[in-house]
C-alpha positions in Angstrom: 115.1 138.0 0.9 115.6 137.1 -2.7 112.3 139.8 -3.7 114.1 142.4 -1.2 117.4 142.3 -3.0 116.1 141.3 -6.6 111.8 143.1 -7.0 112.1 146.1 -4.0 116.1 146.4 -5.4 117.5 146.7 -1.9 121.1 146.6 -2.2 120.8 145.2 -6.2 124.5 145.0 -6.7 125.3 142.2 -4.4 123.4 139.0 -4.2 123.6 138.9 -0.6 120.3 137.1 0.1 122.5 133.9 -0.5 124.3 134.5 2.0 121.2 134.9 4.5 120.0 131.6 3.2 123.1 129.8 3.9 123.1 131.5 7.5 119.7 130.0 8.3 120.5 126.8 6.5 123.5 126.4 8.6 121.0 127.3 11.8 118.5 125.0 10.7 120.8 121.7 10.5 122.3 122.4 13.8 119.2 123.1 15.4 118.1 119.3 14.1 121.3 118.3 15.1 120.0 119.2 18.3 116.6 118.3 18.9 117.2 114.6 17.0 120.6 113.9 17.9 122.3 115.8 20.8 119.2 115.7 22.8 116.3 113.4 21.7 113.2 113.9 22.6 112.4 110.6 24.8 115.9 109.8 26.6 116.5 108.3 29.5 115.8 111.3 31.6 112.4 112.3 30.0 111.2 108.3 30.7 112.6 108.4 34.6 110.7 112.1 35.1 107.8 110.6 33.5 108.1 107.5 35.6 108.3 109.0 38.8 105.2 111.6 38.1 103.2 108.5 37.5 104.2 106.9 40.3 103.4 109.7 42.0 100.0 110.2 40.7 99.6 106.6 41.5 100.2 106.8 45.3 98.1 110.1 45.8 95.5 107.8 43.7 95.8 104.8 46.6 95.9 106.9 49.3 92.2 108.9 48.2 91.1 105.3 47.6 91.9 104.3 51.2 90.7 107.2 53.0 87.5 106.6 50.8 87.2 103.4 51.6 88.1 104.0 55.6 85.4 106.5 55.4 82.9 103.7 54.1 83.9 101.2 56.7 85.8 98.6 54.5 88.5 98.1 56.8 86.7 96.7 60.1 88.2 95.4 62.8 86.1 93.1 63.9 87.3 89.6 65.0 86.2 87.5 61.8 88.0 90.0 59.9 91.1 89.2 61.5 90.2 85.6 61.7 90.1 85.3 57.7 93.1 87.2 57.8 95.0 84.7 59.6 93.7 81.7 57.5 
């Protein structure tokens, strides 16, 4: 902005790149405002979402492990099985 007004002498008898710099200044701070104070990046939201998809992925885990393991005949039902079970 400043070479546009001052070098290329676009509009030379105002200074008005200041004025676009204080515009995006002002834009800039409330934009941190909020990222880093309004609406952090790890709240309390973010951590439950992020907690429920791993729980998620968890369970779907578990339940690929059992058929896999149903599938291999780890789960009999035989009567020592259920005998051990008991103890």
């Amino acid at each position: 902005m400043v070479i546009l007004n001052k070098v290329i002498k676009f509009h030379p008898e105002t200074d008005w790149f200041a004025w676009v710099i204080f515009i995006w200044f002002f834009f800039l701070l409330f934009h941190v405002a909020n990222i880093f104070i309004l609406k952090p990046f790890f709240g309390k939201e973010w951590e439950r979402v992020q907690t429920e998809k791993l729980m998620e992925k968890h369970q779907k885990k578990m339940k690929q492990l059992e058929t896999k393991l149903e599938k291999q005949g780890a789960f009999s039902t035989d009567s020592s099985t259920e005998e051990l079970n008991a103890k």
